[in-house]
Structures are given as structure tokens and as C-alpha cells.
PANUZA-541508 format. One record per atom (N, C-alpha, C): residue number from 1; residue in one letter; atom name; x, y, z. Coordinates in pm, whole numbers. Each point is the difference from the previous one (the first is absolute). Layout:
BEGIN
SITE   mivo   tordren   bati       c1       c2       c3
SITE    NUM         A     CA        X        Y        Z
...
END
This chain:
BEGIN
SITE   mivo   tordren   bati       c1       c2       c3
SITE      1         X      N     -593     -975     1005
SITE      1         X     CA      117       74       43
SITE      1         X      C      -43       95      111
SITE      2         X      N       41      -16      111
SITE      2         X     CA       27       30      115
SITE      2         X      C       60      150       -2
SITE      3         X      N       34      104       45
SITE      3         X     CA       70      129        9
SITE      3         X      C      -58       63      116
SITE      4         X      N      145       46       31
SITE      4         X     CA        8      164      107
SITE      4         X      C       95       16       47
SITE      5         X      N      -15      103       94
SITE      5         X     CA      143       -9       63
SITE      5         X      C       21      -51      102
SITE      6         X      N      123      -26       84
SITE      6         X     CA       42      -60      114
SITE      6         X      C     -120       24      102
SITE      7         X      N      -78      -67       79
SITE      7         X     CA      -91       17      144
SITE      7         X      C     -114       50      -78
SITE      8         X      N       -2       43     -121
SITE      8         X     CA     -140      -22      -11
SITE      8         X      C     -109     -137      -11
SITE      9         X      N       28      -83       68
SITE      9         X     CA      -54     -116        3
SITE      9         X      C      -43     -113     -176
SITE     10         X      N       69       22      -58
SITE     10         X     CA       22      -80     -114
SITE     10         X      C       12     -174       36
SITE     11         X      N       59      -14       40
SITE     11         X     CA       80     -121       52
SITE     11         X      C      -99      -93       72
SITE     12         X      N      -40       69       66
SITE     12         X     CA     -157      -13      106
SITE     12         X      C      -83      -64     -108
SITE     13         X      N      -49      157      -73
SITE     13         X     CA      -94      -43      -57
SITE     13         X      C       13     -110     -125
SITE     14         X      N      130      -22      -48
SITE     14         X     CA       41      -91     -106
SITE     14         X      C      -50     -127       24
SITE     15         X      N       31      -26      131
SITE     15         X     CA       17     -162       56
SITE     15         X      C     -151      -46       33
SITE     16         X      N      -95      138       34
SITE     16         X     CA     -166      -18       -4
SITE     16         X      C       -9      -43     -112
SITE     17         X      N       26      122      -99
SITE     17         X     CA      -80      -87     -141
SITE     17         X      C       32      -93      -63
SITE     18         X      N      122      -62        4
SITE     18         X     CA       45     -133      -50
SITE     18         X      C      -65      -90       79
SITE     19         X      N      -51        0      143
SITE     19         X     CA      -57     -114       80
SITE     19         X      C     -155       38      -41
SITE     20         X      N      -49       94      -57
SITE     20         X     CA     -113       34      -20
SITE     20         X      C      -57      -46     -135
SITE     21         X      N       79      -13     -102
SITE     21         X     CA        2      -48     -124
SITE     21         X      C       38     -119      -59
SITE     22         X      N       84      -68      103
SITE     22         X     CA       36     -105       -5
SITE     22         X      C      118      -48      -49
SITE     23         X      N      123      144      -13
SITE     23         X     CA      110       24     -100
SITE     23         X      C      132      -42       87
SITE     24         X      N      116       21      -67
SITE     24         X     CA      117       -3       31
SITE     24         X      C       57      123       75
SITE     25         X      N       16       46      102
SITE     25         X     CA       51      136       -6
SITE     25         X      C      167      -12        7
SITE     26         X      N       25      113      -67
SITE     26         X     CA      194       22      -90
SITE     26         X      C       -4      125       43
SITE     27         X      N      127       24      168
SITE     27         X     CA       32      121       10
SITE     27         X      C       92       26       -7
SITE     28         X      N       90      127       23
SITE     28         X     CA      119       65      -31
SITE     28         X      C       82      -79       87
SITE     29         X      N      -84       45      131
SITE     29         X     CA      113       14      120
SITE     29         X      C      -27     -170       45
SITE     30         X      N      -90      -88      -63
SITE     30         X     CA       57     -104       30
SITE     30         X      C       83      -58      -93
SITE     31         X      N       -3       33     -102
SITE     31         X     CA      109      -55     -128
SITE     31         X      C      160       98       94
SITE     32         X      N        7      110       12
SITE     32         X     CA       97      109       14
SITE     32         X      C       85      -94      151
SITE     33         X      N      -80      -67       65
SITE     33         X     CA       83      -67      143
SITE     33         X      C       77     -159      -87
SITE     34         X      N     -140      -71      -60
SITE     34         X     CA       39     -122     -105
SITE     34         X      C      163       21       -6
SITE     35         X      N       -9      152     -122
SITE     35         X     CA      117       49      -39
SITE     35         X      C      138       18       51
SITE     36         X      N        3       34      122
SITE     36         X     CA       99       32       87
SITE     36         X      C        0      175      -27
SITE     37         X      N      -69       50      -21
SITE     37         X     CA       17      155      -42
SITE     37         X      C      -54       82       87
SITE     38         X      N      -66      -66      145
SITE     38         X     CA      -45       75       80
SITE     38         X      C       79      125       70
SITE     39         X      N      -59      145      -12
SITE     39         X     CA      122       87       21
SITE     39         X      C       70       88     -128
SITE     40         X      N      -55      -66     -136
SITE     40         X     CA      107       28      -72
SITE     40         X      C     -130       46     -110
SITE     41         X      N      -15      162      -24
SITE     41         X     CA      -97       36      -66
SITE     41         X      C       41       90     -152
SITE     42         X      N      153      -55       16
SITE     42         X     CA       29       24     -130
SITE     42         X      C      -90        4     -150
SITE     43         X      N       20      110      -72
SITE     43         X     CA      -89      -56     -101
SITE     43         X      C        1      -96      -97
SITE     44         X      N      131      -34        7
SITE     44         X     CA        0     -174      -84
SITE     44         X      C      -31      -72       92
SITE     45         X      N       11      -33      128
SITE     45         X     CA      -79      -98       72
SITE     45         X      C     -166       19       14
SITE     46         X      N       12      106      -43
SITE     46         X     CA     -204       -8       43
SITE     46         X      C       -9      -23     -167
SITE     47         X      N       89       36      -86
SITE     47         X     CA      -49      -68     -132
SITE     47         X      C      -11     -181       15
SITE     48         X      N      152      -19       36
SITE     48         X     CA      -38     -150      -11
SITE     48         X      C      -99      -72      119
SITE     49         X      N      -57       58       71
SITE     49         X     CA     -103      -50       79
SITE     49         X      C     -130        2     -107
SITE     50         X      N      -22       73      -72
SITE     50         X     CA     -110       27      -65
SITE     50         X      C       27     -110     -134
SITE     51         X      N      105      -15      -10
SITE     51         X     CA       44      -74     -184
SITE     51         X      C       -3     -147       95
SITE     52         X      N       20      -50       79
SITE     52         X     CA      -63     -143       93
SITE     52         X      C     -118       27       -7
SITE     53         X      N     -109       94       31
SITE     53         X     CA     -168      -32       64
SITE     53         X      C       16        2     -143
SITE     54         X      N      -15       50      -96
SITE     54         X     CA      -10      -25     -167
SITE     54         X      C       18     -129      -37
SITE     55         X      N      118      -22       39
SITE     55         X     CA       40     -184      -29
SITE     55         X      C      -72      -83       47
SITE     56         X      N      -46       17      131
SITE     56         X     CA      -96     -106       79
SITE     56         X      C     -144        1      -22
SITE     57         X      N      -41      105      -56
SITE     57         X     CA     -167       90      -33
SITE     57         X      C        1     -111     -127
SITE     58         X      N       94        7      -80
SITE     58         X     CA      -11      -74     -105
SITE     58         X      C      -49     -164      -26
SITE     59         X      N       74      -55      116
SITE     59         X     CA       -8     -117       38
SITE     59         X      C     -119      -38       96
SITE     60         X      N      -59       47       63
SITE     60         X     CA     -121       79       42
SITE     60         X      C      -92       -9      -98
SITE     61         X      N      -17       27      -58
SITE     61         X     CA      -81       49      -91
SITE     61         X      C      -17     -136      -95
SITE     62         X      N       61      -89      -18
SITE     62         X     CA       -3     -155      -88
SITE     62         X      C      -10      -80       84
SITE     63         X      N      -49       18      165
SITE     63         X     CA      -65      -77       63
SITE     63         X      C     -167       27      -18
SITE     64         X      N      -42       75      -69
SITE     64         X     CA     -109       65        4
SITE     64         X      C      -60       53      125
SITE     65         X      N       61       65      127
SITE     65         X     CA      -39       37       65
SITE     65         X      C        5      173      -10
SITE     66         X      N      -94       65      103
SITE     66         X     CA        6      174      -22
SITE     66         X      C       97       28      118
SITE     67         X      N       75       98      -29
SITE     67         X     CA      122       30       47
SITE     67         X      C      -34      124       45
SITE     68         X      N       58       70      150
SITE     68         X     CA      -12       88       53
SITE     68         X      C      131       83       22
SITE     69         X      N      103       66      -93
SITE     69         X     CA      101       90        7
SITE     69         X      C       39       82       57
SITE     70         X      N       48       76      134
SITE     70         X     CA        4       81       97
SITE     70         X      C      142       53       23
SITE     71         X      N      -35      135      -52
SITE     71         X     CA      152       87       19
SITE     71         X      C      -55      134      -23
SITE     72         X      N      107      107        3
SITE     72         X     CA       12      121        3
SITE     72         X      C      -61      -12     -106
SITE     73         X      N       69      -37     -141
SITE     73         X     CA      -22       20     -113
SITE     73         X      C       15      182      -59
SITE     74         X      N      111       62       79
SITE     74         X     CA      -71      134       19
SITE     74         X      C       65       58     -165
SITE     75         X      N       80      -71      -49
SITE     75         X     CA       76       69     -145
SITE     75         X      C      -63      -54      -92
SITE     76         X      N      -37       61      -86
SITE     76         X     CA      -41      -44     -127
SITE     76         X      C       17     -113      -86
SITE     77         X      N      167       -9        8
SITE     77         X     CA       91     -104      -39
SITE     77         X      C       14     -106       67
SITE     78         X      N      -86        8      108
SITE     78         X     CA      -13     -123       93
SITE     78         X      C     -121     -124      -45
SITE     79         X      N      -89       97      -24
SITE     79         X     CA     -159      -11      -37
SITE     79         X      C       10      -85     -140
SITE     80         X      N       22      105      -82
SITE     80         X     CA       13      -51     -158
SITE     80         X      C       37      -90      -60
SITE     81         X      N       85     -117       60
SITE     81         X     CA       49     -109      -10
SITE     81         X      C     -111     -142       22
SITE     82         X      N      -84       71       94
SITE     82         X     CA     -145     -106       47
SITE     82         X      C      -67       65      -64
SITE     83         X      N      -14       94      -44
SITE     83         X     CA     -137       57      -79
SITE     83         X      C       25      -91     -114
SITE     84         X      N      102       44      -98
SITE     84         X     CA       14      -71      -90
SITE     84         X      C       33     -135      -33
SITE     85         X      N       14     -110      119
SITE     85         X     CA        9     -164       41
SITE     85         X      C     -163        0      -61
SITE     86         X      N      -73       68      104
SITE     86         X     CA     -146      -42       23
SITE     86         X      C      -91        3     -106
SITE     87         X      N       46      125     -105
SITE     87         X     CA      -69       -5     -167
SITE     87         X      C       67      -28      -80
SITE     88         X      N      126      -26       47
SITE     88         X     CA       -8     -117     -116
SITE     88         X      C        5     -213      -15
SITE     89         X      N       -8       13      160
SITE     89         X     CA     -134     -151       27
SITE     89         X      C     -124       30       31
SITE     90         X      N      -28      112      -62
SITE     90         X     CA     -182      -12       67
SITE     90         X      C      -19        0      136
SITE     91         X      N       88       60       91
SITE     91         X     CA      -25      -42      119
SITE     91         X      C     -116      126       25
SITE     92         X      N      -86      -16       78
SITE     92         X     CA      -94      129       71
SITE     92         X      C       70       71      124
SITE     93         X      N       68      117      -26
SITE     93         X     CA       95       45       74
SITE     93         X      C     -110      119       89
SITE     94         X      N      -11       38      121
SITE     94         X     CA      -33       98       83
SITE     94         X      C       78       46       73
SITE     95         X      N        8      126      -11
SITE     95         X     CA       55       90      104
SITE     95         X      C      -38       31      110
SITE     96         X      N       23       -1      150
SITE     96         X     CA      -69       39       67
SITE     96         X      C       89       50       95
SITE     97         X      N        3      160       18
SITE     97         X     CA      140       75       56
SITE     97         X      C     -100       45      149
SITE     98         X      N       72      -48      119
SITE     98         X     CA       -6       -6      107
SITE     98         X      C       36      154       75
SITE     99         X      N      -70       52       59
SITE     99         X     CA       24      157       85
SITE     99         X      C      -14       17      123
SITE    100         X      N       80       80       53
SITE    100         X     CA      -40       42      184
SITE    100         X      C        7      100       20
SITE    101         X      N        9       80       94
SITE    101         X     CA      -29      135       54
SITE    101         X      C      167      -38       78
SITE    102         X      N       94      162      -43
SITE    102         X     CA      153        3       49
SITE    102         X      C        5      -65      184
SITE    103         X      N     -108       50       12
SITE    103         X     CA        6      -64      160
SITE    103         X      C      -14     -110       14
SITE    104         X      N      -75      -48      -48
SITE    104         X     CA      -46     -153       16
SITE    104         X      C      129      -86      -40
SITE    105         X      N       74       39     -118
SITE    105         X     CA       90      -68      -43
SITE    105         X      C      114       37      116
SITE    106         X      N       18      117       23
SITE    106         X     CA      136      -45      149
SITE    106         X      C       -9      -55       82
SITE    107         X      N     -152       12       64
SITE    107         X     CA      -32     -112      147
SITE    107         X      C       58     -146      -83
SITE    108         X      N      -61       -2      -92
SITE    108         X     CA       18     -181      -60
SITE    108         X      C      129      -42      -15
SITE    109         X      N      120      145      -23
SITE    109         X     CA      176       -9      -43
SITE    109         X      C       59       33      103
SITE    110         X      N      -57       50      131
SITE    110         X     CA       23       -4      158
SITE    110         X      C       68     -138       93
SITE    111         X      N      -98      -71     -108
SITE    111         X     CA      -20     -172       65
SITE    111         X      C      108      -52      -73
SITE    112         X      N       75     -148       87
SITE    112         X     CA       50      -43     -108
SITE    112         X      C      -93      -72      -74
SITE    113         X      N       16      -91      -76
SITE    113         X     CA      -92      -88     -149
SITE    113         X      C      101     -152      -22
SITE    114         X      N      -51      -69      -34
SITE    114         X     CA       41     -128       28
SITE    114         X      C       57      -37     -208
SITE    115         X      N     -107       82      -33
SITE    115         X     CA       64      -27     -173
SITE    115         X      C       56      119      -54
SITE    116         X      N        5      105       67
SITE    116         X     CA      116       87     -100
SITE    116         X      C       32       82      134
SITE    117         X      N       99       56      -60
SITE    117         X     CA      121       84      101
SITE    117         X      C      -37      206      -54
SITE    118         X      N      -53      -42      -95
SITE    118         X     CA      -33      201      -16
SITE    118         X      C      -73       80      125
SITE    119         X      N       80       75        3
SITE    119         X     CA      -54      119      102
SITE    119         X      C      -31      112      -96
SITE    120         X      N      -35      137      119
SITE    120         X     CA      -16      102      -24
SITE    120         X      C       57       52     -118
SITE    121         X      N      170      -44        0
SITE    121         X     CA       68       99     -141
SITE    121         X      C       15      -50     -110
SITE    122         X      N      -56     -180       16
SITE    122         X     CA      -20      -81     -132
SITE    122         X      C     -113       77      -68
SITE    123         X      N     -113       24      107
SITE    123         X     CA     -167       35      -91
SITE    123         X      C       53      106      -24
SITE    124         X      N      100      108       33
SITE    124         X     CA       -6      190      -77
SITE    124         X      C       59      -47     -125
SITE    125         X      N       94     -119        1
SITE    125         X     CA       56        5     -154
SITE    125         X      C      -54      -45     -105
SITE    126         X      N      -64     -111       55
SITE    126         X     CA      -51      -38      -95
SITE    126         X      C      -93       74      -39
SITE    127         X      N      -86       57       97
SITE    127         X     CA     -138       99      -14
SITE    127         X      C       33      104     -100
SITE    128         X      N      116       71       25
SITE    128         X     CA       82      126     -111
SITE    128         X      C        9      -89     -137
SITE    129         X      N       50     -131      -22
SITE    129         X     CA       21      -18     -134
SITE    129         X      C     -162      -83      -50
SITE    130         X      N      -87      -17        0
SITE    130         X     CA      -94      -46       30
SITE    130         X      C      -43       44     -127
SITE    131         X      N      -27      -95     -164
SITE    131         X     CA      -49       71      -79
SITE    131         X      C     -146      -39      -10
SITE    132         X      N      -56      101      -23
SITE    132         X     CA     -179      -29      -78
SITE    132         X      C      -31     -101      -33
SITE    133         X      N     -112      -30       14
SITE    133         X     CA      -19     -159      -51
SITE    133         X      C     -120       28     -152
SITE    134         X      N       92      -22      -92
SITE    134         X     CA     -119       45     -176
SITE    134         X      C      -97     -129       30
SITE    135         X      N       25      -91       -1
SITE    135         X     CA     -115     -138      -19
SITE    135         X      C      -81       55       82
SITE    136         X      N     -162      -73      -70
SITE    136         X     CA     -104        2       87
SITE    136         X      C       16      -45      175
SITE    137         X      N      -11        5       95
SITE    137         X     CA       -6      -46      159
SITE    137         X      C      -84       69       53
SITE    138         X      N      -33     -103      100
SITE    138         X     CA      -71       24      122
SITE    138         X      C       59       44      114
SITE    139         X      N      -39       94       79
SITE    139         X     CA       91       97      139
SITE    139         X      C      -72      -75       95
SITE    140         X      N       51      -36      129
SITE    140         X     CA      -94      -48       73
SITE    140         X      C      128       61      128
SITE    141         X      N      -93      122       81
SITE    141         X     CA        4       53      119
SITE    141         X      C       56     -129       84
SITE    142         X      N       80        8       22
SITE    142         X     CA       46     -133      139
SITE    142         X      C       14      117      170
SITE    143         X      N     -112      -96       78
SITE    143         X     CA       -5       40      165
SITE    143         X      C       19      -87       61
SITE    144         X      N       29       -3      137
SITE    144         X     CA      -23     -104      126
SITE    144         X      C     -114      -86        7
SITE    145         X      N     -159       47      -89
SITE    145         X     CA      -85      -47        4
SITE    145         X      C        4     -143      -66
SITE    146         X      N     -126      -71      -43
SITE    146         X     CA        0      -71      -52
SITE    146         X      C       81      -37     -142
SITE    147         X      N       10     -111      -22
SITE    147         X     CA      100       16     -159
SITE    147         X      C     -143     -120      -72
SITE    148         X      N     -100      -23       97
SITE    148         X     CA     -140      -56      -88
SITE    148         X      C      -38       95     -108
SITE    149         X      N      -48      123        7
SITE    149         X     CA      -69       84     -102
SITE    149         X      C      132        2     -104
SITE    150         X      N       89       35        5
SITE    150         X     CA      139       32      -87
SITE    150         X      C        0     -134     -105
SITE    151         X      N        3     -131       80
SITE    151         X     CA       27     -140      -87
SITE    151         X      C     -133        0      -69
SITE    152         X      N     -111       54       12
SITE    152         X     CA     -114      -36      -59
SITE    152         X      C        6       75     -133
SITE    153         X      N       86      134       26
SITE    153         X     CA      -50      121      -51
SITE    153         X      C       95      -52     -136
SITE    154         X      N      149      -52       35
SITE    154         X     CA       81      -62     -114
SITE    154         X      C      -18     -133      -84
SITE    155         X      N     -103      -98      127
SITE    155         X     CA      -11     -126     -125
SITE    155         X      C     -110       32      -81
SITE    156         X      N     -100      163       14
SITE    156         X     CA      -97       35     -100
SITE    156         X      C       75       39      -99
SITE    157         X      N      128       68       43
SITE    157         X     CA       59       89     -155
SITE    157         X      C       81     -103      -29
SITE    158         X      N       30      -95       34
SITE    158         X     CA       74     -123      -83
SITE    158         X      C      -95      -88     -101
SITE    159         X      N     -109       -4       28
SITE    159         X     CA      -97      -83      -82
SITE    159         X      C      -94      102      -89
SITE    160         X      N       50      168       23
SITE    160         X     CA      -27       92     -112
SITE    160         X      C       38      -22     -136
SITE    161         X      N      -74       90     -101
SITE    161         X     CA      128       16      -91
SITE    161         X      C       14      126       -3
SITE    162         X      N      116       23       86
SITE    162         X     CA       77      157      -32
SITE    162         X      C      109       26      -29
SITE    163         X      N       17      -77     -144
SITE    163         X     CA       92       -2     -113
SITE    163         X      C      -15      193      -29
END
């Protein structure tokens, strides 16, 4: 599981580690266009964007392949639904919540973006409702630099056990 907020390079880095691992990657904002909901950040639509990657993670998951999940994930009630898919199939679930520096993230919400439409006043809201993350995760600083050290740094804590 993928997390952060809008322009902090999540999305980026999602699509590394699924090509890095050899996984499926399942994102919001490409399920959220799928959808026809582009634009529409209602909170029953970002629920049912999330209750689809659930549905499809599932099916996913009885191909026996490793699946790469990428969204805000920023509510609790968003989260908890895959936490609890994943123990109770045994799945090996990791967190790995994605970060930037406020600047870095506006140059990146400056631009347009080819897979999601959030700007500047998408990341303050979501950023304001943005709850804590209790499960164990890994933070991984996201820069302009390389995203080599970052993918290395996550397929070590994926083949951890930091249950």
C-alpha cells in the first residue's frame, strides 16, 4: 500500500515498485478516470473508488501475483478495509507512506499531470483531514533525485518482517 498526498510523488513511485517487483500496480486516479468520476471528490465517490481497488486487489490476489495499491489512503476508514482483506487471507500487507517538502509538492501541482487533476487546494484538504497512520510503515522522503535508493530502500522493508 502505496500513500500520501496529492504531488507527493506516490504514483511515481507506485508504478517503480510494481515494475520493480514484478507486481500489478492498482491506482486511484486510474480506477477514478476508469470510473467516470474524474473531478468528482465527493466522499462517496472516493469511497467507491477505493471499494473497486478492494474488489479488484481481491481478484488480484487469486492470480497469485503481488499487487501494488496507490492512493491517498489518507482516512482511516479508507485503509482498514485492506488492512483487514490482507489478514484475513494471509496476505503480507506493507505500508509505505510517501512525503515531500510543501514546495516541492506545488512546483509538481503547478504542472498539469496526465493521471490526476489535484492541485494546490486538493493537497490543503486532503493534507487537513489526513489521519495518522497506527500500522507499522515505512516514510520514504520523495525528491527530484533519484527514485533508485527509495525502490531499494522499500523492496528491503517488503521482504522484512515488520509485522
Amino acid at each position: 500500500m502505496v500513500m500520501g498526498l496529492p504531488g507527493s510523488g506516490k504514483s511515481y513511485f507506485a508504478k517503480g515498485l510494481a515494475k520493480e517487483i514484478g507486481g500489478v500496480h492498482l491506482g486511484t486516479d486510474d480506477l477514478r478516470k476508469e470510473m467516470g468520476l474524474m473531478g468528482n471528490y465527493h466522499i462517496d465517490n472516493k469511497l467507491s473508488v477505493y471499494e473497486e481497488m478492494l474488489n479488484r486487489a481481491r481478484g488480484i490476489q487469486k492470480s497469485g501475483k503481488s499487487l501494488v495499491l496507490d492512493g491517498t489512503f489518507y482516512l482511516q476508514k479508507i485503509r482498514t478495509p485492506f488492512i483487514f482483506l490482507a489478514n484475513s487471507l494471509s496476505w503480507k500487507l506493507s505500508i509505505i507512506h510517501i512525503k515531500a517538502d510543501e514546495a516541492l509538492i506545488s512546483k509538481r501541482l503547478s504542472n498539469p499531470r496526465e493521471d490526476s487533476e489535484a492541485d494546490i487546494e486538493v493537497y490543503r484538504k486532503v493534507k487537513s483531514e489526513f489521519e495518522p497512520i497506527k500500522e507499522p510503515h515505512l516514510l520514504i522522503q520523495s525528491t527530484d533525485g533519484s527514485l533508485k535508493e527509495s525502490l531499494e530502500k522499500a523492496v528491503k522493508y517488503i521482504h522484512s518482517d515488520h509485522e
